[in-house]
C-alpha positions in Angstrom: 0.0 0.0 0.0 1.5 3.6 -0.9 0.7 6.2 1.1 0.5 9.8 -0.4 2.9 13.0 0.6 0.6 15.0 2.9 -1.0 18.0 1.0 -0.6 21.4 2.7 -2.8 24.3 1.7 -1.1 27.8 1.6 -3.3 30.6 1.4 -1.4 33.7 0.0 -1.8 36.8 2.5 -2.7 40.3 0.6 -2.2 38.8 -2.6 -4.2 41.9 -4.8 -2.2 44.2 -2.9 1.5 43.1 -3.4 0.9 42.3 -7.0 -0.5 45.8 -8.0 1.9 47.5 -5.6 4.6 46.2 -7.6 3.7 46.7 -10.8 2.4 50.4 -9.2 -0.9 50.6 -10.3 -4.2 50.1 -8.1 -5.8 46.6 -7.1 -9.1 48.4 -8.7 -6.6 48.3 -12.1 -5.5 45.3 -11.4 -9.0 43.5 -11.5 -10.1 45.3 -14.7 -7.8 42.2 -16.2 -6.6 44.9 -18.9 -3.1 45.5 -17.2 0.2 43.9 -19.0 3.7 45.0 -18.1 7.3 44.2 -19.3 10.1 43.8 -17.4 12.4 42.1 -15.0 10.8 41.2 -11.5 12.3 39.8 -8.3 9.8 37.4 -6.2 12.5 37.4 -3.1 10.7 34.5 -1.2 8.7 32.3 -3.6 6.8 30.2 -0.9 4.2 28.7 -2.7 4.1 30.7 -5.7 1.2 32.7 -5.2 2.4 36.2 -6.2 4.2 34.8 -8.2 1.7 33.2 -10.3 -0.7 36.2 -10.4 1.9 38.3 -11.3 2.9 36.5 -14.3 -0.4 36.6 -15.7 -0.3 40.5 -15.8 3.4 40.1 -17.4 4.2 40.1 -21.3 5.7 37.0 -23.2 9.0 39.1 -23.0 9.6 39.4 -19.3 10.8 37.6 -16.7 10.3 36.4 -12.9 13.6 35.5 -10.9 11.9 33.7 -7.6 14.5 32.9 -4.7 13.9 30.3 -2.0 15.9 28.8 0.4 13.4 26.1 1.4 14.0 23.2 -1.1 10.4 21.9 -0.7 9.3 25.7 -2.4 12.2 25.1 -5.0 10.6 22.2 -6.3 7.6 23.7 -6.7 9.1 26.9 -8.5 11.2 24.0 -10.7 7.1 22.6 -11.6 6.6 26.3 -12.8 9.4 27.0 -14.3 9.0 24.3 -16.7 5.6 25.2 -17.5 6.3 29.1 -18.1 9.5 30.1 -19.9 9.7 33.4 -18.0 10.5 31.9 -14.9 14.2 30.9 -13.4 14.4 30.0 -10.1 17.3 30.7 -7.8 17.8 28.1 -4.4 19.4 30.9 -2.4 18.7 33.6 0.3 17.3 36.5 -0.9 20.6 38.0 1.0 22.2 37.0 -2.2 19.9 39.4 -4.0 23.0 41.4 -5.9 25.5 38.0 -6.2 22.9 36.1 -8.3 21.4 39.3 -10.4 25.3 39.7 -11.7 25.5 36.2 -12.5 23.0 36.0 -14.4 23.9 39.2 -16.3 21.2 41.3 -14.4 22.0 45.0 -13.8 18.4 46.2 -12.2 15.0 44.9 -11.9 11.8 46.8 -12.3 10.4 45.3 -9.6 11.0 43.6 -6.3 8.4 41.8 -3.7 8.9 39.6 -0.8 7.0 37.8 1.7 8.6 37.4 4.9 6.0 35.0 6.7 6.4 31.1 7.2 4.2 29.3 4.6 1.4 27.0 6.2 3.1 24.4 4.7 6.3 25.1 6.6 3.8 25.2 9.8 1.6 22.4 9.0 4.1 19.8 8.0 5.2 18.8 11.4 8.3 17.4 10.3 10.5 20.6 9.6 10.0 21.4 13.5 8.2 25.1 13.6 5.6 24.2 14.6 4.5 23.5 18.5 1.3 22.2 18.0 2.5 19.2 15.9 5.4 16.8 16.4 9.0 16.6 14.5 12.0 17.1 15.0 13.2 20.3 16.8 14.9 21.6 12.9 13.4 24.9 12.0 16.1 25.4 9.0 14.3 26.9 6.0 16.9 25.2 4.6 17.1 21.4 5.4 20.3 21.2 2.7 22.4 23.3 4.8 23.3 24.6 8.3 22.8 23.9 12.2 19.0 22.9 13.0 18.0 24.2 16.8 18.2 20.8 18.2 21.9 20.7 16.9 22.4 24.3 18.3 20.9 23.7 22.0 23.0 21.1 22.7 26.0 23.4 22.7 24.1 26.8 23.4 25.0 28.4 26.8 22.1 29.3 28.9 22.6 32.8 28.8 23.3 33.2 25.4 19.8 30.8 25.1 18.5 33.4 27.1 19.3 36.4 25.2 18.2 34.9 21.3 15.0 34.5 23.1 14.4 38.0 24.7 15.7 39.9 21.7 14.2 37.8 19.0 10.9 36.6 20.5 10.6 39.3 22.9 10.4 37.2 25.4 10.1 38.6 29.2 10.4 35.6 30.8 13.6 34.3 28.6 16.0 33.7 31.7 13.2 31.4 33.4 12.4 29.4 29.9 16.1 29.0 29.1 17.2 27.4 32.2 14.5 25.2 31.7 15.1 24.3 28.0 18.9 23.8 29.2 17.8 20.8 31.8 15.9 18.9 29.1 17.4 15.4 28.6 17.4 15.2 24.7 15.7 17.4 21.8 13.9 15.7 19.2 10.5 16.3 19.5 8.9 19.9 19.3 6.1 18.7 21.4 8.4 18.1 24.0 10.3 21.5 23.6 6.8 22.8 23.9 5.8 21.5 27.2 8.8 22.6 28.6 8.5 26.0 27.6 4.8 25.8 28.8 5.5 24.5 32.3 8.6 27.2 32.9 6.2 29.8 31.7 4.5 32.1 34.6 2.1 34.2 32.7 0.1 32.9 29.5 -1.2 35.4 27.3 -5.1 34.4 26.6 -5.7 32.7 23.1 -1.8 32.5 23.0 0.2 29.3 23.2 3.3 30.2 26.1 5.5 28.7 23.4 4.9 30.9 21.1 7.4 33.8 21.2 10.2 31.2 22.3 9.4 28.8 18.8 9.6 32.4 16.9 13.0 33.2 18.7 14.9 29.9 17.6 13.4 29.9 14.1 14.7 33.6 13.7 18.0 33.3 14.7 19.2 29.7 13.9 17.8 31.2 10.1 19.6 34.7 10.6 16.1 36.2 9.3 16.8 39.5 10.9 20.4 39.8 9.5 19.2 38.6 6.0 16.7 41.1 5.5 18.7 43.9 6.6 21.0 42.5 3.7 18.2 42.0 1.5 17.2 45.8 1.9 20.5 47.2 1.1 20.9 45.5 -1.9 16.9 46.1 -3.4 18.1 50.0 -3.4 21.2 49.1 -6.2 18.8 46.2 -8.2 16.0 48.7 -8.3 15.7 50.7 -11.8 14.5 54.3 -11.0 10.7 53.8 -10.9 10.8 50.2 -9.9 8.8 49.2 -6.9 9.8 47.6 -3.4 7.1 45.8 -1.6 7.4 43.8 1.5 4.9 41.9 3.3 6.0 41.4 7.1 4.1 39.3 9.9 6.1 40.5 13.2 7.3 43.7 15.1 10.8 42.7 14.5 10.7 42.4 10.7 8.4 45.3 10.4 10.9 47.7 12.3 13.4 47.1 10.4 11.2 47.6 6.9 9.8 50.9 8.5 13.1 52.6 9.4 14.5 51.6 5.9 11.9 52.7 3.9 11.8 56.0 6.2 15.4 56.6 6.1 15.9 56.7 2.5 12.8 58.4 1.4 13.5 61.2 3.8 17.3 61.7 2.9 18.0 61.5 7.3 20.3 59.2 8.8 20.6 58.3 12.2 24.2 58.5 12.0 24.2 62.7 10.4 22.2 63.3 13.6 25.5 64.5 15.7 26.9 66.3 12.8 27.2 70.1 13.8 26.3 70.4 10.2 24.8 67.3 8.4 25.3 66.5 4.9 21.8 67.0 2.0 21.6 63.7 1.4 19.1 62.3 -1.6 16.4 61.0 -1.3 16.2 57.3 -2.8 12.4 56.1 -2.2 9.4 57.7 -2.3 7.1 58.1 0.8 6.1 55.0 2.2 3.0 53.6 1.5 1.2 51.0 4.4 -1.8 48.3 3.8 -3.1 46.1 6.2 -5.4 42.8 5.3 -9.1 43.3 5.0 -11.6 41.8 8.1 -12.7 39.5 5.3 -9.3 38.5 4.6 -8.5 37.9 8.0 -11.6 36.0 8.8 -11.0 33.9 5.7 -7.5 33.6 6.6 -6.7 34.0 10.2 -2.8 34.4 9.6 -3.4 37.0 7.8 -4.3 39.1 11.0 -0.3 40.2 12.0 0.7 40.8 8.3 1.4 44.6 7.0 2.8 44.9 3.3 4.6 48.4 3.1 5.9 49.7 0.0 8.1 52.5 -2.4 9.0 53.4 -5.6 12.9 53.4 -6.4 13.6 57.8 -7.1 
């Protein structure tokens, strides 16, 4: 008897939105079915494919769609595209790498650049690939299971203090110190379940309709992945891939991700530095995006899609 790959439904958060914000015209445009662009365009974190594959069908037979990935469960689905749609090439890399793989493939600048910086249900659901604490695995949390340290590898050796400041400064967790020396006296780690209860019972102070592990799983995932450090990467380099005019829109699902797209986008399309501040006189610098733009998901969106509830996609246009 052959027993079938479990299937995992994705549901793609403020799909309208990010499409039309990258090819800068309104989701009311975008619906008339009328629009058809050219160019080069960057999906930084293919997932699923969902942008992706609306966005293609408002591109021209002449464009193309580079989609990045590190997760190589997303890369074989962007190979399945790929082979059905000419305009596609698909990169297995961190969109930190942004710059490195546009010049090897002979890129210059994009017109276009989107990326969405949630976990994909099936990354969630698929109990396996350890982020999730409602369902057993193994305690891995790589986005990429081809390379690097998975958590379980990495608390083994952690010290408790340093345990205790990845979870505090990447989960925000208040009672870090508490959870760590707990996580620290566990016998083994392979099984996410477990890690859970642990976390759970060292907890003092559930927040209502909010699993105690929360915060904690978000921590590990974060840093053993270096998501923060990547997307600070990933920023710097959208500003020398954009073409004047091109369009920058990022979808992020936590206060720590959205800080750091807020402060970039309002950095450069202000010309103001935090480090001119001191200067007894500070230099005029340019201006390099337009002024932000913010959209948050629908109530229908959200009730339809309940992870859509955290998500904010914020946007500019390359000056």
């Amino acid at each position: 008897m052959t027993v079938s790959a479990p299937e995992f439904i994705h549901e793609t958060v403020l799909l309208k939105e990010t499409v039309a914000s990258v090819l800068n015209v309104t989701v009311a445009a975008l619906e008339t079915g009328t629009i058809k662009k050219t160019g080069t365009f960057v999906d930084a974190t293919f997932g699923r494919g969902g942008h992706s594959r609306l966005l293609l069908t408002y591109l021209d037979k002449d464009s193309r769609l580079l989609v990045f990935d590190k997760d190589p469960q997303a890369i074989q689905t962007a190979q399945a595209l790929a082979a059905s749609d000419a305009r596609v090439i698909v990169i297995h890399d961190s969109f930190a790498k942004l710059q490195d793989n546009l010049q090897r493939l002979g890129i210059e600048q994009v017109d276009g650049i989107m990326a969405d910086l949630g976990v994909s249900s099936p990354q969630l659901d698929d109990g396996s690939r350890g982020f999730s604490f409602m369902r057993d695995g193994a305690v891995d949390m790589r986005m990429d299971t081809t390379r690097g340290e998975s958590v379980a590898q990495w608390l083994k050796r952690v010290d408790e203090t340093v345990l205790a400041d990845v979870l505090y400064n990447y989960g925000e967790e208040r009672h870090s110190r508490r959870i760590a020396r707990a996580i620290k006296q566990m016998d083994h780690y392979d099984s996410t379940l477990a890690l859970a209860e642990t976390i759970k019972q060292a907890h003092p102070n559930w927040q209502k309709g909010k699993h105690p592990a929360t915060q904690s799983f978000q921590a590990m995932r974060i840093f053993i992945n270096n998501e923060l450090g990547d997307i600070d990467s990933f920023l710097d380099q959208s500003l020398m891939a954009l073409k004047v005019g091109g369009r920058l829109a990022v979808i992020s699902f936590h206060s720590l991700e959205d800080r750091i797209i807020k402060q970039f986008l309002q950095k450069h399309s202000k010309g103001q530095y935090p480090e001119d501040a001191n200067l007894p006189m500070p230099p005029k610098r340019p201006k390099l995006l337009s002024k932000p733009e913010r959209v948050a998901p629908s109530d229908s969106e959200i009730k339809t899609n309940p992870r859509a509830r955290s998500a904010l996609l914020r946007s500019a246009t390359r000056l």
